[in-house]
Biotite code that builds the C-alpha atoms (Angstrom):
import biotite.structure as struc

atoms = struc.array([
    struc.Atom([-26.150, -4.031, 4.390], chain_id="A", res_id=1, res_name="UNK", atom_name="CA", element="C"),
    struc.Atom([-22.997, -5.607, 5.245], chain_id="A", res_id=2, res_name="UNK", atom_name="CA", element="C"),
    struc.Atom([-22.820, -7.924, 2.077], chain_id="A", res_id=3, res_name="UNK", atom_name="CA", element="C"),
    struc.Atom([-24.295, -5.129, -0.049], chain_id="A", res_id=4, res_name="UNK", atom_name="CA", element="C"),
    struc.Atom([-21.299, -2.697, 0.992], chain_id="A", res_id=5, res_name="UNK", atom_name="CA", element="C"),
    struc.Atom([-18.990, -5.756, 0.504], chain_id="A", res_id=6, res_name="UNK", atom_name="CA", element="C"),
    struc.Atom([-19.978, -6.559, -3.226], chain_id="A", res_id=7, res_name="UNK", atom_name="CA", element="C"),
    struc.Atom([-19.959, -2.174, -3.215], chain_id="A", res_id=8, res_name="UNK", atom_name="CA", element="C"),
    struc.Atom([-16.038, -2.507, -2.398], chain_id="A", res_id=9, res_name="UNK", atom_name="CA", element="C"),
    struc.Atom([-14.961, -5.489, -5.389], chain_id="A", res_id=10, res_name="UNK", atom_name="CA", element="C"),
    struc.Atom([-17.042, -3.758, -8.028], chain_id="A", res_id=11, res_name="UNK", atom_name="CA", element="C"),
    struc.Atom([-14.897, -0.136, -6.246], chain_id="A", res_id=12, res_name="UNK", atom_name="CA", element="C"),
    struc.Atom([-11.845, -2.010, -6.671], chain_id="A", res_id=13, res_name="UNK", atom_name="CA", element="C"),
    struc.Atom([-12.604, -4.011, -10.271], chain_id="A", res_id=14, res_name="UNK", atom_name="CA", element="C"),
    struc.Atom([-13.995, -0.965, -12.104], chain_id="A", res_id=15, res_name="UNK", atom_name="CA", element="C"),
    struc.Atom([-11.854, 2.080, -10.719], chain_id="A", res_id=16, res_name="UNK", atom_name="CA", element="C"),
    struc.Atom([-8.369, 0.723, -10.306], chain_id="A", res_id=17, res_name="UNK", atom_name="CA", element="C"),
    struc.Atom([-8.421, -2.762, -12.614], chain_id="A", res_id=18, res_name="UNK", atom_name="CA", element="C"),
    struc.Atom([-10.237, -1.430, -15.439], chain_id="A", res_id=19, res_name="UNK", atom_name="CA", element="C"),
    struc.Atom([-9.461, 2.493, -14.930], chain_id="A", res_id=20, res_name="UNK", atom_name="CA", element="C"),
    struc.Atom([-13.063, 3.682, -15.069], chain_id="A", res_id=21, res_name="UNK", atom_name="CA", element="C"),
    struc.Atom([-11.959, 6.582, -13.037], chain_id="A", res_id=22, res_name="UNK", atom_name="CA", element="C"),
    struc.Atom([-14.846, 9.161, -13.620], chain_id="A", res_id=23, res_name="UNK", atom_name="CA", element="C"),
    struc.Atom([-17.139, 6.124, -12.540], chain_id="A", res_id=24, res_name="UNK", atom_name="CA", element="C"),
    struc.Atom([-15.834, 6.715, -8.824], chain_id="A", res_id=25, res_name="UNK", atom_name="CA", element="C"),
    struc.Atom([-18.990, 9.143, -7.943], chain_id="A", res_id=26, res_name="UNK", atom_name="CA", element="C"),
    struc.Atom([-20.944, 5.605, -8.272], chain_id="A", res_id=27, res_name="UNK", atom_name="CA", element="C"),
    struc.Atom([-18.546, 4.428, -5.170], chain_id="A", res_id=28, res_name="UNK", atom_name="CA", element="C"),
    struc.Atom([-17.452, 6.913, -2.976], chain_id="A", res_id=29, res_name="UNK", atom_name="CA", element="C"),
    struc.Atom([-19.200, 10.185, -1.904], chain_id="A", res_id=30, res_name="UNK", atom_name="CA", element="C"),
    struc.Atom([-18.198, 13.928, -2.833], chain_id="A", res_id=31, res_name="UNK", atom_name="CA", element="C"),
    struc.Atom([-16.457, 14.506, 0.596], chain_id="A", res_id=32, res_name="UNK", atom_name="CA", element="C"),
    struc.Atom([-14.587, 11.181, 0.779], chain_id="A", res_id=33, res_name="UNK", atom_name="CA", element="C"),
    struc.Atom([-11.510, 10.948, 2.953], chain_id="A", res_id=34, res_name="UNK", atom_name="CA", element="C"),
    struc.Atom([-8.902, 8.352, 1.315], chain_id="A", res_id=35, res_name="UNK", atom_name="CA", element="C"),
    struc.Atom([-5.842, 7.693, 3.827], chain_id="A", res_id=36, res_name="UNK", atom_name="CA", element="C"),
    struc.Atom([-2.642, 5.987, 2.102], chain_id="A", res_id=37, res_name="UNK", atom_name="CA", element="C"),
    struc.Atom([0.475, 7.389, 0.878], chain_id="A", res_id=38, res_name="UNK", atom_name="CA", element="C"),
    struc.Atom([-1.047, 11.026, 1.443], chain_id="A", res_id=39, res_name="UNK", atom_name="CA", element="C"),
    struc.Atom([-4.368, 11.506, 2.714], chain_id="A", res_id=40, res_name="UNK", atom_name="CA", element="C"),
    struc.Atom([-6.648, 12.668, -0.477], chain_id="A", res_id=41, res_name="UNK", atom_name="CA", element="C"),
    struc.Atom([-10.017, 14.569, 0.345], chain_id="A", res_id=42, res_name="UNK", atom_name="CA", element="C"),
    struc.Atom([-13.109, 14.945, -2.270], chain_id="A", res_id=43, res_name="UNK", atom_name="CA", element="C"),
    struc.Atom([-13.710, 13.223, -5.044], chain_id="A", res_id=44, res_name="UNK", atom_name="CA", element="C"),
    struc.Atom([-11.974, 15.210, -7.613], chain_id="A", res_id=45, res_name="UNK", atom_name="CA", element="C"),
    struc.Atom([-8.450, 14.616, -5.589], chain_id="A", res_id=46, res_name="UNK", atom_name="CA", element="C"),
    struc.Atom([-9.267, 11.158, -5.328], chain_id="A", res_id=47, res_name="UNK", atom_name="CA", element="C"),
    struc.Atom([-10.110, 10.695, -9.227], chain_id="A", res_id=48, res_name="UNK", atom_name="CA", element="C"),
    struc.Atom([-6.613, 12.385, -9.908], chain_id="A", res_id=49, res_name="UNK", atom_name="CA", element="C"),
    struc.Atom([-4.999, 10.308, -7.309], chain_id="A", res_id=50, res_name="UNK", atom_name="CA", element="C"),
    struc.Atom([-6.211, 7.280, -9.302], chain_id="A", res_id=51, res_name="UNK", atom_name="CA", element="C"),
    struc.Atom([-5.042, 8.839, -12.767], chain_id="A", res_id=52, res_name="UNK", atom_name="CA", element="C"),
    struc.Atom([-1.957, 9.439, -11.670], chain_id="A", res_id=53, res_name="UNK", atom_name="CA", element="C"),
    struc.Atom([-1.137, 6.243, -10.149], chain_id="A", res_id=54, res_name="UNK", atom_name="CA", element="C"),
    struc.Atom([-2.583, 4.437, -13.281], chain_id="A", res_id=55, res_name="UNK", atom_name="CA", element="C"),
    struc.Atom([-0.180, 6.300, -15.487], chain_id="A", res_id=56, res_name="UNK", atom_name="CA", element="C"),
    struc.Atom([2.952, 5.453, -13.454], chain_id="A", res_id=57, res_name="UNK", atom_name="CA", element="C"),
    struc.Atom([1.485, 1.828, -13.497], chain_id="A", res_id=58, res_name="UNK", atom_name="CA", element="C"),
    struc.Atom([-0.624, 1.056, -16.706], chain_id="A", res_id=59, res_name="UNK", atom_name="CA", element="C"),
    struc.Atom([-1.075, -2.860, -16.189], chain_id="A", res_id=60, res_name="UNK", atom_name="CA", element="C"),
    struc.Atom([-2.065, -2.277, -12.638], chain_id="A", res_id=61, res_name="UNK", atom_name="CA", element="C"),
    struc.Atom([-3.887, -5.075, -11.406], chain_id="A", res_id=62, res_name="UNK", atom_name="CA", element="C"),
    struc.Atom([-5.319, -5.735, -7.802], chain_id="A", res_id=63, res_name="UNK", atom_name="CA", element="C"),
    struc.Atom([-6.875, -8.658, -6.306], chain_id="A", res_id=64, res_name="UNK", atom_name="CA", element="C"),
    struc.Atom([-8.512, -9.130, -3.709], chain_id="A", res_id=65, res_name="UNK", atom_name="CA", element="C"),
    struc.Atom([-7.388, -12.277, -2.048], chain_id="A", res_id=66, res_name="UNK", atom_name="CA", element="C"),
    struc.Atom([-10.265, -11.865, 1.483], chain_id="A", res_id=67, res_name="UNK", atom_name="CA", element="C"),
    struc.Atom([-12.387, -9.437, 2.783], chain_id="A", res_id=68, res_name="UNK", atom_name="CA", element="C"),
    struc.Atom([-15.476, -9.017, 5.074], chain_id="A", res_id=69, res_name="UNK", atom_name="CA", element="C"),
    struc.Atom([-17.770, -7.197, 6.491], chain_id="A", res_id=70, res_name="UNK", atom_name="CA", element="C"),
    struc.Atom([-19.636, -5.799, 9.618], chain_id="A", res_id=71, res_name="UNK", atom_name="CA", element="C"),
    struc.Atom([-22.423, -2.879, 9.750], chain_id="A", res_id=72, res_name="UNK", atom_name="CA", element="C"),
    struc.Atom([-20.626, -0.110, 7.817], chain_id="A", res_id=73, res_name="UNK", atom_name="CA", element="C"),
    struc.Atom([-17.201, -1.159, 7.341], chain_id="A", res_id=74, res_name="UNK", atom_name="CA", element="C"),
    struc.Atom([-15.696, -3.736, 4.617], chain_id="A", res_id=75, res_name="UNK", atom_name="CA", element="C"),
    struc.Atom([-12.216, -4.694, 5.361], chain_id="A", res_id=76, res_name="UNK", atom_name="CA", element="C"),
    struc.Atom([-10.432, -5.993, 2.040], chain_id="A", res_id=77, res_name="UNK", atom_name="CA", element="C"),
    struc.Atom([-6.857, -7.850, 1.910], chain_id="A", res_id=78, res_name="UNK", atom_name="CA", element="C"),
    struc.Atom([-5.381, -7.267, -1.581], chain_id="A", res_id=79, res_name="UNK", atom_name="CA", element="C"),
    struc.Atom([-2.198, -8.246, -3.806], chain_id="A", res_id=80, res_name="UNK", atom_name="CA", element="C"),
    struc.Atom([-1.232, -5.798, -6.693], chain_id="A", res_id=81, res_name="UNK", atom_name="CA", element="C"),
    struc.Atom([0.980, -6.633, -9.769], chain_id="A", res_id=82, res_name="UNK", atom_name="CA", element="C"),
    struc.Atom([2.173, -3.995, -12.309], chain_id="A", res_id=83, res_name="UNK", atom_name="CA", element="C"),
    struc.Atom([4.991, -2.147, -13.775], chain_id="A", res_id=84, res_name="UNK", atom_name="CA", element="C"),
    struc.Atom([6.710, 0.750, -13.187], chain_id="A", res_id=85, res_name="UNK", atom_name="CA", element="C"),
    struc.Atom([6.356, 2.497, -16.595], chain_id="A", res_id=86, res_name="UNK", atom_name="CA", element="C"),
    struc.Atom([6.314, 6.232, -16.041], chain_id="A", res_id=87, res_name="UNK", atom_name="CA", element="C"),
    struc.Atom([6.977, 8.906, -13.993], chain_id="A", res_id=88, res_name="UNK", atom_name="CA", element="C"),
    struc.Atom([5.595, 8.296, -10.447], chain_id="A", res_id=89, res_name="UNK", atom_name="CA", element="C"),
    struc.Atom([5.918, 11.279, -7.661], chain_id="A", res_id=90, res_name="UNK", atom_name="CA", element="C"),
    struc.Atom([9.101, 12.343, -9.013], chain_id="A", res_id=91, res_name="UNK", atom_name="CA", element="C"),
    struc.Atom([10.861, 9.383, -9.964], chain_id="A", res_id=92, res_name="UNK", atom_name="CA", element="C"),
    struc.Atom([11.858, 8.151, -12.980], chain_id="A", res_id=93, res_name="UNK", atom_name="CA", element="C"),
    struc.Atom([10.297, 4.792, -14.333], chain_id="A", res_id=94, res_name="UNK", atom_name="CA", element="C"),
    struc.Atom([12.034, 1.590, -14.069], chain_id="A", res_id=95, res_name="UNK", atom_name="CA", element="C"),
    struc.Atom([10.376, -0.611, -15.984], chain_id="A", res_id=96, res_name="UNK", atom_name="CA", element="C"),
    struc.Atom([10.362, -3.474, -13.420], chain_id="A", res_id=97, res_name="UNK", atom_name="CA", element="C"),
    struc.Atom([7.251, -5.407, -12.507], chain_id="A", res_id=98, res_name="UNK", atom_name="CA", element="C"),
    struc.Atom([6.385, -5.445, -8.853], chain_id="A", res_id=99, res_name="UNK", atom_name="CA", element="C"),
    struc.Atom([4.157, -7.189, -6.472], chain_id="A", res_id=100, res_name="UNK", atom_name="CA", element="C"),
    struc.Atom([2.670, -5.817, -3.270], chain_id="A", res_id=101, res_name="UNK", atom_name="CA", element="C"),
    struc.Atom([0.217, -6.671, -0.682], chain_id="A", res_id=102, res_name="UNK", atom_name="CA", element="C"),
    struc.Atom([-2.284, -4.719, 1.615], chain_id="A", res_id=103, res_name="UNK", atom_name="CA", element="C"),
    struc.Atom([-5.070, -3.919, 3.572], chain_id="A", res_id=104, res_name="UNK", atom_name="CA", element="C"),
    struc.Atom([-8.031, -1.894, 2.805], chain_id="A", res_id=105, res_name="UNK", atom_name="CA", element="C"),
    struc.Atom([-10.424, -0.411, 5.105], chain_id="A", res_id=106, res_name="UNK", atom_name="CA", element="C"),
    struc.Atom([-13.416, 1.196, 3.961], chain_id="A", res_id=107, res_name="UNK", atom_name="CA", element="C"),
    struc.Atom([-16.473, 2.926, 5.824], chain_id="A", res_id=108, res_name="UNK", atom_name="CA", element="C"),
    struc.Atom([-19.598, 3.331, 4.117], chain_id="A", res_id=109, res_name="UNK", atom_name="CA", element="C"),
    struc.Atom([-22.381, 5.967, 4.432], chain_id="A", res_id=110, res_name="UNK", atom_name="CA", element="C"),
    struc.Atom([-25.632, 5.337, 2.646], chain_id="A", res_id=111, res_name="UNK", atom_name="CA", element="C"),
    struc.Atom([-24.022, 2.812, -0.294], chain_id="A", res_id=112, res_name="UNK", atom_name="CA", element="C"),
    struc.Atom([-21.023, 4.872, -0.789], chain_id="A", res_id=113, res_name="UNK", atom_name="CA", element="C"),
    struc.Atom([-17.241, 4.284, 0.670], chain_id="A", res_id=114, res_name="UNK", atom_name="CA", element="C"),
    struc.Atom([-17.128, 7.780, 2.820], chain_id="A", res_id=115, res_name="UNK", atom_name="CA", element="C"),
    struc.Atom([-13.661, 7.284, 3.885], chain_id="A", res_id=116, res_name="UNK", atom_name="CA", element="C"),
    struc.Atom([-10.974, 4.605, 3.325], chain_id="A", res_id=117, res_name="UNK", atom_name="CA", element="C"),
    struc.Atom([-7.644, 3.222, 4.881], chain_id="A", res_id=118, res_name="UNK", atom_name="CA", element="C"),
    struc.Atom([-5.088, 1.784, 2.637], chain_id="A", res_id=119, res_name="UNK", atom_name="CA", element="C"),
    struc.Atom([-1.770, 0.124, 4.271], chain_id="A", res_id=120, res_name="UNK", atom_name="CA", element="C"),
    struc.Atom([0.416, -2.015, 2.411], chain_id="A", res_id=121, res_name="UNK", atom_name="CA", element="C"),
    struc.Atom([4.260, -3.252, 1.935], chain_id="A", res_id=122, res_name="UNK", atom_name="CA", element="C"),
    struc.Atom([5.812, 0.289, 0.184], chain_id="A", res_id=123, res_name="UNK", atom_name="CA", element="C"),
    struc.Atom([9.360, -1.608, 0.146], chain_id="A", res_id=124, res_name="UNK", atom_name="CA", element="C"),
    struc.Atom([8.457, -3.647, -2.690], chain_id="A", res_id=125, res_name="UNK", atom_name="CA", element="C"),
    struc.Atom([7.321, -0.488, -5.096], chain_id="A", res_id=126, res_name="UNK", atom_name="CA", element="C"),
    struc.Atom([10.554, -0.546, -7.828], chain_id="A", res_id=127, res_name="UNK", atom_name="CA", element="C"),
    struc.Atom([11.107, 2.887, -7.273], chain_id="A", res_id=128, res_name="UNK", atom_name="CA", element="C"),
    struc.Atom([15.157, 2.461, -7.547], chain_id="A", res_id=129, res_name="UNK", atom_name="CA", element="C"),
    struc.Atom([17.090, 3.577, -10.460], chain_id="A", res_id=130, res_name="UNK", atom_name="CA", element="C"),
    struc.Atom([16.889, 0.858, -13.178], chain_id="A", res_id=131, res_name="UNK", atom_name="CA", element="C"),
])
């Protein structure tokens, strides 16, 4: 199950946040997922509009997953993400600066599906100054 869940997260990570397929996230995560980052997000619906907004403040997001593994039900992911700042994002005004940031994913999967998720990563390097 452990490589299954693990192939599960880079397709979760490829299709939803790389390519923006955000109403494909019921393939990924379940109805009552709990997503812990920034804020922590509950259900699927807050999670797809999580996603939507963060895709609109950053268009050309892109994320890659530099290492990851797995063990029974978890998949632990390390990650670099490049974009720009190109609209509004919680309040602030765009800068138009590009950015790069690294993190760490944790994800816990019940029956094929992420059930809840831990994002940390380096929140100093978002260009959320004034241009």
């Amino acid at each position: 199950m452990s490589a299954e869940n693990k192939n599960t997260a880079r397709k979760f990570v490829e299709e939803i946040f790389n390519q923006g397929k955000i109403d494909d996230a019921k393939d990924f995560v379940t109805q009552d997922l709990i997503y812990h980052g920034l804020d922590e997000i509950r259900g699927l619906d807050d999670f797809k509009k999580f996603v939507s907004e963060d895709l609109k403040a950053f268009p050309d997001m892109q994320i890659t997953v530099v290492d990851d593994f797995a063990e029974q039900d978890k998949v632990a992911m390390r990650w670099t993400l490049k974009g720009t700042f190109q609209n509004e994002f919680r309040g602030v005004q765009p800068t138009n600066k590009k950015f790069e940031s690294q993190g760490v994913e944790i994800l816990h999967f019940e029956n094929g599906k992420i059930k809840e998720a831990w994002t940390v990563f380096d929140t100093a390097s978002l260009p959320l100054d004034k241009p």
